[in-house]
N, C-alpha and C positions, 0 to 999 in steps of 0.2 A: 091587188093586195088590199087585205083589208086595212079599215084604220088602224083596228086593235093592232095588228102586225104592226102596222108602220109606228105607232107607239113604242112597243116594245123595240122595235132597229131602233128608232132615234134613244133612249133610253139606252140600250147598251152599246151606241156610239157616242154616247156621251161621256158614259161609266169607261170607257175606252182611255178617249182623251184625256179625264181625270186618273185615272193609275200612270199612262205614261207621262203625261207631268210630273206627278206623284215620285216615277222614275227615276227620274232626270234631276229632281229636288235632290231624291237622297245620293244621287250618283256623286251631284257637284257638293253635296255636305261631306261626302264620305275622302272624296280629289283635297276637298277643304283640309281634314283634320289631319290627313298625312303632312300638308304643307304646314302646319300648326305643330307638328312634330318636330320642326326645326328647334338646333339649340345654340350655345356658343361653348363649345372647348377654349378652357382657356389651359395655355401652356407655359409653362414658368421654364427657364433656363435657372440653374440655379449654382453658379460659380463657386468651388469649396477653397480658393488660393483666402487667407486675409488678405484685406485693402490695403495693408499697411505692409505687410512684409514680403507678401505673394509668396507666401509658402501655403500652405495645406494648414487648412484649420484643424481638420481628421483625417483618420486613415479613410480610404474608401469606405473599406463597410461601416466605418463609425459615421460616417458623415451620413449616408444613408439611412443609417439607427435612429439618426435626431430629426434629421427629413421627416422622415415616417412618423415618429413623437406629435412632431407640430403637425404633417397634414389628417391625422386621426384626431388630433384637437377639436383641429377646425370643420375637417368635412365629414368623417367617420369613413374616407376610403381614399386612395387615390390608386396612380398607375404610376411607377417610378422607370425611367430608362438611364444607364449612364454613360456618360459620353467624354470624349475627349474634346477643348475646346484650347485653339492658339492664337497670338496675334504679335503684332512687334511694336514697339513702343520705344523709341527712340534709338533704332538700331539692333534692336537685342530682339531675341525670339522669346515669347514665354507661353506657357504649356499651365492647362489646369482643368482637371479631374473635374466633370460637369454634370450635374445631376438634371434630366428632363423632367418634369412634372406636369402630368397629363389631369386636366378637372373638367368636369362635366357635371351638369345639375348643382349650380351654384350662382352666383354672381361676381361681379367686378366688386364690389365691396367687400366681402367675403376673402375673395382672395387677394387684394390688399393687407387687411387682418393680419391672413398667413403672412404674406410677405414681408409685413414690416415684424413679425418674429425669425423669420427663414435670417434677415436682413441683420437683424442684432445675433443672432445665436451663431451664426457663419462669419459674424463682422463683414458685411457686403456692402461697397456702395450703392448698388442697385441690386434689382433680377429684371430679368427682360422678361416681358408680359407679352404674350402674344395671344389675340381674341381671333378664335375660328367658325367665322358661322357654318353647322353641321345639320345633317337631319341625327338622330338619336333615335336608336330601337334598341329594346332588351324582347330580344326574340326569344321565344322560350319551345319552339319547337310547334309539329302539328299538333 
């Protein structure tokens, strides 16, 4: 073999090694930013009885109407589910019309904010805050 050859092989086994590094860089950048896709849903329970009389503050769908008010305020979208929630309290059974509230791309401050409007506008002593760590895609197709 001549030199010049053996030049040229060591040269394109070098060029070798440096792309499949290269490789492997962008593979583990690429493993990376999927897991950087991670998010937190936060999910509000959001009880429509008042604190004080445990009747219904609204009709369903009115209750809904002002949900919706406060979570376009604050985030400009949300996902609403509604639900039935019960428990008993000294004996007695009680039932109350529950509105789910699904957030995403936001923060705990943030939906604090809502909450403590969700909280005055429903008269609520609480809402139960629940933090989901998720990955988040908005797929948009091939």
């Amino acid at each position: 073999m001549s030199q010049k050859t053996s030049r040229i092989t060591l040269l394109l086994c070098g060029l070798a090694v440096f792309l499949s590094g290269a490789a492997l860089i962008v593979a583990l950048c690429t493993a990376s930013d999927r897991r950087d896709s991670s998010d937190v849903q936060y999910v509000l329970y959001l009880g429509t009885n008042d604190k004080d009389l445990n009747t219904p503050v609204f009709e369903p769908e009115t209750a809904k109407k002002e949900a919706e008010k406060i979570l376009i305020e604050h985030f400009g979208g949300f996902t609403i589910q509604e639900a039935n929630g019960g428990w008993i309290d000294g004996g007695m059974v009680y039932r109350e019309y529950t509105l789910v509230i699904h957030l995403s791309d936001t923060s705990l401050d943030e939906v604090h904010k809502a909450a403590d409007d969700l909280i005055e506008v429903f008269n609520q002593s609480s809402v139960l805050i629940q933090e989901n760590r998720t990955a988040t895609e908005f797929y948009a197709g091939k």
